[in-house]
C-alpha positions in Angstrom: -11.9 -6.7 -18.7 -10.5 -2.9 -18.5 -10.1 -2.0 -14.2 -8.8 1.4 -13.1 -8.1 3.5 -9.9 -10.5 6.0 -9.4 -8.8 8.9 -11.9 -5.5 6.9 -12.0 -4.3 4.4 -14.5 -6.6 1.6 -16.4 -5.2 -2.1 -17.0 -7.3 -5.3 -18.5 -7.5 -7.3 -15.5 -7.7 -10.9 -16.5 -10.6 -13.2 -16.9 -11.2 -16.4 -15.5 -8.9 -17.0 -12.7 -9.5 -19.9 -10.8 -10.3 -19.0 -7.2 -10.1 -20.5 -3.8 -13.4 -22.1 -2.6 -12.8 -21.8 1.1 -11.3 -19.0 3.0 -8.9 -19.0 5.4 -7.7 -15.3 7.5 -4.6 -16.7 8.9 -3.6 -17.6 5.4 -4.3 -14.5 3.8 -2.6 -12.4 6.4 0.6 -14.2 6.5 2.0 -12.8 3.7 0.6 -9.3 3.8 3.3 -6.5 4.4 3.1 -4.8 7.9 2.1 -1.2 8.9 5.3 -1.3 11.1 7.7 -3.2 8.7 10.9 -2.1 7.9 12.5 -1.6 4.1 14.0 -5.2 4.6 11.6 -7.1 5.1 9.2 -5.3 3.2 11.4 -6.3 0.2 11.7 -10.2 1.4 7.9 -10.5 1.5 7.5 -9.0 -1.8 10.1 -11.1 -3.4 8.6 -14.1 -2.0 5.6 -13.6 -3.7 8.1 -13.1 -7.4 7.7 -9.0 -7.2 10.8 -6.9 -6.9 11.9 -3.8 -5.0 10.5 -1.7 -7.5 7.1 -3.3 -8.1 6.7 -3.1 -4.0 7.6 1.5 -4.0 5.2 0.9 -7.0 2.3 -1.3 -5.3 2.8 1.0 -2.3 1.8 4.3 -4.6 -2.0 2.6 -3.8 -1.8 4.6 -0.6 -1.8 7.7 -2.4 -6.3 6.5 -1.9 -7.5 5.5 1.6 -7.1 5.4 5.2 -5.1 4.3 7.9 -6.3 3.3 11.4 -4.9 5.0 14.4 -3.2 2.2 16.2 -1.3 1.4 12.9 0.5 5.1 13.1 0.6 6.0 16.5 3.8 5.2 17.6 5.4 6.9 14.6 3.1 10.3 15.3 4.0 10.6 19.5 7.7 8.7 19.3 9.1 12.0 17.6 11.5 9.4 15.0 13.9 11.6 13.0 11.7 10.5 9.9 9.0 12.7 10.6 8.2 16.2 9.7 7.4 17.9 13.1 4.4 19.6 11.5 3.0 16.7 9.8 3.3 14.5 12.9 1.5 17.3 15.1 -1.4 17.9 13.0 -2.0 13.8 13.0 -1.9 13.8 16.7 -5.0 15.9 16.9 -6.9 13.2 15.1 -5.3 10.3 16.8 -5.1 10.4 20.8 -2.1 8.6 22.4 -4.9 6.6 24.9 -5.4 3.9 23.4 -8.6 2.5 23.4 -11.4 0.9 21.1 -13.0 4.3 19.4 -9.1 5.6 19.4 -8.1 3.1 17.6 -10.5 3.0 15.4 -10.1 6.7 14.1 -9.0 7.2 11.0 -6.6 9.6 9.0 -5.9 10.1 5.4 -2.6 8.2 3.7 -2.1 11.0 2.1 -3.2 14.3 3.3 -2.6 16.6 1.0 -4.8 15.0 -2.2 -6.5 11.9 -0.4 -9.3 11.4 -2.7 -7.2 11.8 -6.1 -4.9 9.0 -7.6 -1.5 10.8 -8.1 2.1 11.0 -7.5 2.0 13.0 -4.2 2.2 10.1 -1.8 5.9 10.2 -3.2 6.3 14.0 -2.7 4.9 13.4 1.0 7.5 10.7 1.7 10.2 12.8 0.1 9.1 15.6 3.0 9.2 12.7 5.9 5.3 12.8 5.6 4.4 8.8 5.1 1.9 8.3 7.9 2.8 4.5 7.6 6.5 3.6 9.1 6.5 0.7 6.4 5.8 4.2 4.2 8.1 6.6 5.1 11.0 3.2 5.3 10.9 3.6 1.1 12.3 7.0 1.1 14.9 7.0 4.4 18.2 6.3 3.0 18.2 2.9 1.8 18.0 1.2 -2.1 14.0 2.4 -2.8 15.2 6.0 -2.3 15.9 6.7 -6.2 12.8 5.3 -7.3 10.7 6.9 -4.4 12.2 10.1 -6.5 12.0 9.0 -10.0 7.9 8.8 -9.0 7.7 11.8 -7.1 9.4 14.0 -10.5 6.8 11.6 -12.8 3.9 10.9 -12.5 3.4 9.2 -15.8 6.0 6.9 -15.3 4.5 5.7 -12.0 1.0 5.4 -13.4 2.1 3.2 -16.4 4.4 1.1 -13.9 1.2 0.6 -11.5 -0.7 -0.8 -14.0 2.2 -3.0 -15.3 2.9 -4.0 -11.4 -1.2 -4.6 -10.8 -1.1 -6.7 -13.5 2.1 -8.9 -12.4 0.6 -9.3 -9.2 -2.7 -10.6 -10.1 -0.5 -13.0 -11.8 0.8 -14.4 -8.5 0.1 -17.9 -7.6 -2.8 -18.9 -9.8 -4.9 -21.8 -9.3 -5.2 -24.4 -12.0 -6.4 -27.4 -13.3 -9.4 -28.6 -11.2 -8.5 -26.4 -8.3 -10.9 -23.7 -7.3 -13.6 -22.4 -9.5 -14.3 -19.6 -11.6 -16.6 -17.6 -9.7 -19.8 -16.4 -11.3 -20.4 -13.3 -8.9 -16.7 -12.5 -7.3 -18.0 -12.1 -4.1 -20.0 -15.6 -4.1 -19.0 -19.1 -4.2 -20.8 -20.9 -7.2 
């Protein structure tokens, strides 16, 4: 079944996968990469689950679409780090109080704030300019082993398409249930 991003690149996503019939939060969450990770361990949770450096700067390229929370990027917008454009950080501190509180935290603010409703190679360009809203964003472009292909993206945008896809693919390959355990779900968001 063909699946793309919305203007970005298309991939068959695979039929048939066995899912889970149960659901379980603290399970899913355990292995789910941190707003405030570092490039480290960021690397170790992705290599756990069998995907490399690269497929993790090329997974992360999804936040060139969505939004962020306030709470997940507040310390990195009022603790003026030496990884943040002084401009960038400003104009997020007008949508993101420093009181923390329930409607504060709730507030929301683009990933990318230049083109936040197009799938393209800019959340690269913004980390390049020490504008990732996300610390475990801006930790891919800061001086360590993800810089090059942090750069490689931001000068082509073709090759990170077609190495999205490729990496979507490898991680809906991750851990599949088989044999009798599971099901294969009629309606995806339904158990049979």
């Amino acid at each position: 079944m063909p699946w793309s991003c919305v203007g970005g690149p298309s991939w068959t996503v695979k039929l048939g996968r066995r899912d889970s019939t149960t659901a379980n939060k603290n399970q899913a969450n355990s292995d789910l990469p941190g707003f405030s990770d570092d490039l480290d361990t960021l690397i170790r949770r992705f290599d756990k689950k069998g995907l490399t450096a690269r497929d993790m700067v090329t997974l992360s390229g999804a936040h060139t679409l969505g939004q962020a929370q306030c709470f997940t990027f507040r310390d990195r917008i009022y603790n003026n780090a030496s990884n943040i454009d002084a401009g960038f950080a400003s104009t997020r501190r007008r949508g993101c109080p420093l009181e923390s509180s329930i409607d504060n935290n709730k507030k929301l603010a683009a990933l990318d704030l230049v083109t936040p409703n197009s799938f393209d190679n800019n959340y690269y360009k913004n980390l390049i300019q020490k504008k990732g809203l996300l610390t475990s964003d801006q930790v891919l472009f800061n001086g360590g082993s993800t810089d090059s292909v942090v750069t490689e993206y931001s000068q082509n945008p073709t090759t990170f398409k077609s190495e999205f896809a490729a990496a979507m693919i490898k991680m809906g390959d991750i851990a599949p249930l088989t044999g009798s355990a599971g099901i294969i779900r009629r309606i995806c968001s339904a158990v049979n």
